[in-house]
N, C-alpha and C positions, 0 to 999 in steps of 0.2 A: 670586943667585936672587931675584925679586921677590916680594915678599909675595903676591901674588893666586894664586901656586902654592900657599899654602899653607890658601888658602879652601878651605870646602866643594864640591862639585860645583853647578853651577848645577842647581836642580828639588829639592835635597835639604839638610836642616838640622840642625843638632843642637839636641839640647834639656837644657836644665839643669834641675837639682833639681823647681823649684816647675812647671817645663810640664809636667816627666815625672808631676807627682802630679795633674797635671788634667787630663792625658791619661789617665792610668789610672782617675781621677772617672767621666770618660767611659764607660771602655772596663767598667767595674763597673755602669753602671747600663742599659748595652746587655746584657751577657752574663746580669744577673735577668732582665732582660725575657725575652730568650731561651730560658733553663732553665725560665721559668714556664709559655710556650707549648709545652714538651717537647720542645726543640731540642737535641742533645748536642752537647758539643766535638767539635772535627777539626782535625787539622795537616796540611800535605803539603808539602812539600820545597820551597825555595827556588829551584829549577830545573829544568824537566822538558823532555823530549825535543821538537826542533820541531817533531817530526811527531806530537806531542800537541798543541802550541798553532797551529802555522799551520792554516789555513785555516776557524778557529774564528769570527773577529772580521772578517772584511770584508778588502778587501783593505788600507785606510785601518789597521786595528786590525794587520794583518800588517806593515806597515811602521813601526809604531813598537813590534817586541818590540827589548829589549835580546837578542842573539846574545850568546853568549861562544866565546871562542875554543879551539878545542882547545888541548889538552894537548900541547907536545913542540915536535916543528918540524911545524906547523900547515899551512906552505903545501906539505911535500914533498908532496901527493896531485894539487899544483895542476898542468897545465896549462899553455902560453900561450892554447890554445882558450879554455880557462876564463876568464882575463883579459880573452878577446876578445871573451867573449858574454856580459861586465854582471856588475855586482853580486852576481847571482841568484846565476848559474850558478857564482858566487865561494863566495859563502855558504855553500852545501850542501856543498862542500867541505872549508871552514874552519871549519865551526860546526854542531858536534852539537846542542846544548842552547842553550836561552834562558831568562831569567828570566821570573818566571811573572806573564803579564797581570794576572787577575784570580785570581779564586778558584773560579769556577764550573768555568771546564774542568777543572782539577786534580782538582775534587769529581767531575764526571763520568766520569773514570780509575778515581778510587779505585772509587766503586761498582761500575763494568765489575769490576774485579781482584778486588770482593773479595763480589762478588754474590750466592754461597753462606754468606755468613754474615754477610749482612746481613736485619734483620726489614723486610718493606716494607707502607705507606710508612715509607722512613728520615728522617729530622730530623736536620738535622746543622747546626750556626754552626759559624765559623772568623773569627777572627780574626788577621789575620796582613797583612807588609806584601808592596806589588805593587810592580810596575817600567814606566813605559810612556817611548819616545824620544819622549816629546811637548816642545813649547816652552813653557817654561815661566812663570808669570803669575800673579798674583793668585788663588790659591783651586784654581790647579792645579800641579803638581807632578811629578817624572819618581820620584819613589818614595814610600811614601804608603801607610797602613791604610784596607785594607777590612774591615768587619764584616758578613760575609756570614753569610743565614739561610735553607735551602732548604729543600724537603720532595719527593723522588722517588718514586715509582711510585704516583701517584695522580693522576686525572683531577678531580677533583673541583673545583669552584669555590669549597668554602667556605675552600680553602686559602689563596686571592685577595686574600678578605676581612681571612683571619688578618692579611693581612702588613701590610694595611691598620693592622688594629687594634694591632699592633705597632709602627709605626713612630708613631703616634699617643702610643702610651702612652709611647713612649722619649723623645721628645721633649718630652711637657708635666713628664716626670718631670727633664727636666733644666729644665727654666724655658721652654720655647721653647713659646710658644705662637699666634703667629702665623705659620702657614706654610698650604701648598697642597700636596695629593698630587694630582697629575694623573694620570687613568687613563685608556689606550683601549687598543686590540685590535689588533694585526695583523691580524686577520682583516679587520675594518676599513678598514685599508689595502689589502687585496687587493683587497677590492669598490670602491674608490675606482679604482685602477688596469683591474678590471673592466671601471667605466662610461666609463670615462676611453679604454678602447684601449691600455693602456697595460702589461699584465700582464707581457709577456717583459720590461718594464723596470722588474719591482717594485724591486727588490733599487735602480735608480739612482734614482729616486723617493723610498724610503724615505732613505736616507741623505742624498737634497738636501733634503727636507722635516725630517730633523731638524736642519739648519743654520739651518734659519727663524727660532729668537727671536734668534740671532747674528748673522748678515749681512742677514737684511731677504725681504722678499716678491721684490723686484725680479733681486735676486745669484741667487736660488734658481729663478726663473723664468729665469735667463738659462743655471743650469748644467745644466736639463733640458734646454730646445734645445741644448746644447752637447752631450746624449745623444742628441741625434735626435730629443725631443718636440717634437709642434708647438706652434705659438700656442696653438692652440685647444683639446688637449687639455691643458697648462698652463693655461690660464686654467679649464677644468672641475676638475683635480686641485684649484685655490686655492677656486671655488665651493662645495667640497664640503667642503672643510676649514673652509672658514667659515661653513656650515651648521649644522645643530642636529640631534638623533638622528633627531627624525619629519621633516626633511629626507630624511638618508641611508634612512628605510625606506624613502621613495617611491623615491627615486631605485635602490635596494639590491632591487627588485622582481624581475628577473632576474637577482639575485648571491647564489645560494646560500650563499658564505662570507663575504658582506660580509653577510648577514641573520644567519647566526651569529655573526655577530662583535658585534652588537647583542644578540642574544639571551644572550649570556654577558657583556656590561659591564652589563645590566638583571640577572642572575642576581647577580651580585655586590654590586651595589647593593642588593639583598633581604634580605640578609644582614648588613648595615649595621646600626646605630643611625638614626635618620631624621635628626639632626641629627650632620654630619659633615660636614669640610673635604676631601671629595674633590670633584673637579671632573673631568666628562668632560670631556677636551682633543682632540678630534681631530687635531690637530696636529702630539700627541705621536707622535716617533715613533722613536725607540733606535736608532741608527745599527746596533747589531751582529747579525752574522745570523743569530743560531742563534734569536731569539726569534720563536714561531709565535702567540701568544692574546694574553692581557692583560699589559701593557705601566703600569709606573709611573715616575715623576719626582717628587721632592719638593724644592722651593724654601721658604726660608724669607724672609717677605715683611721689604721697607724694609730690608733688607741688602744689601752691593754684592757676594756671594758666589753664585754660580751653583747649581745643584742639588744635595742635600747627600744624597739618596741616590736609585736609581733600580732597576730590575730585570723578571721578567717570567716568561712560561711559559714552556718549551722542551718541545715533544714528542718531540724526537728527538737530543738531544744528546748521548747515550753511542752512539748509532746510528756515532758516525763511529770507536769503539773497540771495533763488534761486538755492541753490543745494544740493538736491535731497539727500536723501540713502547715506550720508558719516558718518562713524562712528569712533569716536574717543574714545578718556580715556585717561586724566590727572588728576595730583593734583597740590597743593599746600602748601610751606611750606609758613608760618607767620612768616618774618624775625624778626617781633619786638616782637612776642610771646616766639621764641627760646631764643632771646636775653634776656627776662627775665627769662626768665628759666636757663640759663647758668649763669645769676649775680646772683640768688636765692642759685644754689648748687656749685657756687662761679667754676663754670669750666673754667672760661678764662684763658689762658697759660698769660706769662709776655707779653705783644707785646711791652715794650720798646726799644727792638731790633730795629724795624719797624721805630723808628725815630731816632731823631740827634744824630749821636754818637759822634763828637768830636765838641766845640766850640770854636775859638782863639780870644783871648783877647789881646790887642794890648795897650801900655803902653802912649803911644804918637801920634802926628799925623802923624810922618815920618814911625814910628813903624806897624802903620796904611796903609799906604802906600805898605810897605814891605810885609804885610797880605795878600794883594788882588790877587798877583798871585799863591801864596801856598796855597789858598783857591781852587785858580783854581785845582791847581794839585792833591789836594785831592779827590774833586771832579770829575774828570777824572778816578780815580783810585776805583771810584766806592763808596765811603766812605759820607755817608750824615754828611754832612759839613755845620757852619755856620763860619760871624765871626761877633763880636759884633758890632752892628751900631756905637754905638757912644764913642770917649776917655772920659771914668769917672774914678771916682775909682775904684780901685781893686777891695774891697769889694761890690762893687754895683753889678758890675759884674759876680762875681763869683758867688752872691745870686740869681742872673737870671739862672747861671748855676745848681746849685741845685734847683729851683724851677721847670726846667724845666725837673728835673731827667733827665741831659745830664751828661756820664758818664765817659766824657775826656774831657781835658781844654788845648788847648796848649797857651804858654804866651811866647810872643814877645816883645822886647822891646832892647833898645840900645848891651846892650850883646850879647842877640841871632843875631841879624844882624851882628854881628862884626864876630861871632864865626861857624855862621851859623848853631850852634845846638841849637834846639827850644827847652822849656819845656814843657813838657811832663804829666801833673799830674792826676793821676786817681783818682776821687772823689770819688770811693766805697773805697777803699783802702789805696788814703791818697800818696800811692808811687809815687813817681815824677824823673822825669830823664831828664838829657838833649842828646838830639839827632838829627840826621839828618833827612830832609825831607825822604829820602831814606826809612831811619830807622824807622821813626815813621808813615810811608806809611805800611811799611811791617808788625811793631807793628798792628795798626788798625784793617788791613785785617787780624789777624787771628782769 
């Protein structure tokens, strides 16, 4: 059996000790932010039904959910028709459930289910990981934490702003301070499509214009004509995107939704700080369908790492599970996109704090013995404490200590038991003392 069976799945990693604690660095100074702007936890299940997730994210988004397979003998329901008419027709067969894209549809189930004992607007984060069959790359990934933060049944624009002001503060609060939040509107994009002729083909527009900073002006004009657009309304769609907003009013004259769409990215801008790193991007534009208003992306500049969180309005998003006219607006930060972006500009603080700080080394087995309650009391005393498993040598020992960058070693042994002062030695330092529990309780904690 060759070794590469026994690798990771390609899109998906493990993490050891020191990632797992600066992944959690992370994942602690998004969920303050969070609770500060009155956002509560929310979990939902690792797998929901496909007829909760398809037809959610585009058909693009539809074809990269992970399906899992029924339970049992999967293919008795099959068919040879089945086999004969595609993939599709296979699937819905074979496969009840999928794993869950992101986090907003899930969140739009729950509130549907659970709507009567919900206060609105509701506020809800989640943190939890997704699954997508994407190919996998540098900064993307086929499983991977979202830190999502949404606010439903409210129209309001100052919600817009908040999300603004939060992704703002989450990131200068980690060190990052040079990046870009790019805002613009669907609406925006309708009245482009509007002026352009081009409306019954919003839905192929938006998705080839949000390919734009990836394959180029030229790819993107080629896969609109490849929908039926002409030259000529392609070369208006690109005019208009490379415009400025009192471009789009004139042009936006007879586009009642593309002048709302201007009227609420100026509403939210109002709401701002006057100095602020948003930038209207007409450009932007979020490949997935369910978003109807304001539309973000945030990149973090002089990094080779793509958008590290993104999100939007939805007016009608539980509509497709039976309720009606509720309108929301969330994002999403990309925990493992941040996280390479902070080991890139090397911003992670020491988190050796965060683990074992003192280890006891025990000389013998009686010495051993004498260990196990002054482990306790350390412990008690609030102190991450270990003591070594097993009597070896010194040297054995002490080398588990330094490997484990543990940054106190107390040493027990016939002396210490007689004298009841333990030693003490600091392995950054080398100083060593002997002392009383008492004493080296109090040493620790400071």
């Amino acid at each position: 059996m060759g070794k590469e069976q026994f690798n990771v799945v390609k899109g998906t990693r493990d993490f050891g000790p020191q990632q797992v604690r600066e992944r959690q660095y992370i994942i602690q100074a998004i969920k303050q932010v969070f609770e500060k702007f009155g956002f509560q936890p929310l979990e939902t299940p690792t797998m929901e039904r496909l007829s909760v997730l398809t037809g959610k994210y585009g058909d693009e988004g539809d074809e990269l959910l992970f399906r899992i397979l029924n339970s049992g003998e999967f293919l008795k329901p099959t068919s040879q028709d089945d086999y004969n008419n595609g993939e599709k027709a296979l699937s819905g067969k074979i496969a009840e459930k999928g794993l869950r894209y992101d986090l907003t549809v899930p969140f739009a189930r729950y509130v549907t289910n659970n709507r009567n004992d919900l206060a609105f607007p509701f506020k809800r984060y989640q943190i939890q990981p997704v699954w997508r069959a994407d190919k996998p790359q540098r900064g993307r990934y086929r499983e991977f934490y979202q830190c999502d933060a949404d606010v439903i049944g409210t129209n309001s624009l100052l919600c817009e702003a908040e999300v603004i002001l939060m992704i703002n503060e989450v990131l200068t609060t980690l060190g990052i301070n040079d990046f870009t939040i790019k805002l613009n509107n669907r609406k925006i994009l309708e009245g482009i499509c509007d002026v352009s002729g081009t409306s019954e083909q919003f839905t192929n527009v938006v998705v080839a214009i949000d390919k734009l900073d990836k394959i180029g002006k030229e790819k993107v004009s080629e896969e609109l004509m490849s929908k039926g657009i002409s030259s000529d309304q392609a070369n208006q769609i690109f005019e208009l995107i490379e415009g400025d907003i009192n471009t789009l009013k004139v042009a936006f004259e007879n586009s009642e939704v593309g002048t709302k769409g201007i009227e609420e990215i100026e509403e939210v801008f109002s709401y701002l700080p006057q100095e602020n790193n948003t930038n209207f991007d007409i450009a932007l534009a979020r490949g997935l369908s369910y978003y109807t208003g304001c539309i973000y992306e945030v990149a973090v500049n002089n990094v080779k790492i793509g958008s590290i969180s993104g999100g939007g309005r939805y007016d009608n998003l539980t509509g497709g599970f039976g309720m009606e006219g509720v309108s929301g607006v969330g994002f999403s930060f990309g925990l493992d996109r941040i996280y390479d972006v902070l080991s890139e500009l090397e911003l992670f603080p020491n988190l050796e704090a965060s683990s074992t700080k003192v280890i006891m080394i025990a000389f013998d087995q009686e010495s051993f013995k004498y260990s196990v309650p002054v482990l306790g009391q350390l412990r008690a005393a609030g102190i991450k404490s270990e003591l070594y498993p097993d009597v070896v040598k010194m040297k054995k020992s002490m080398k588990y200590a330094n490997n484990r960058n543990i940054p106190n070693v107390i040493l027990i042994g016939g002396n210490e038991m007689e004298t009841g002062l333990l030693t003490l030695k600091n392995m950054i330092t080398g100083e060593q003392e002997n002392l009383s529990i008492p004493k080296i309780i109090e040493k620790l904690q400071e």
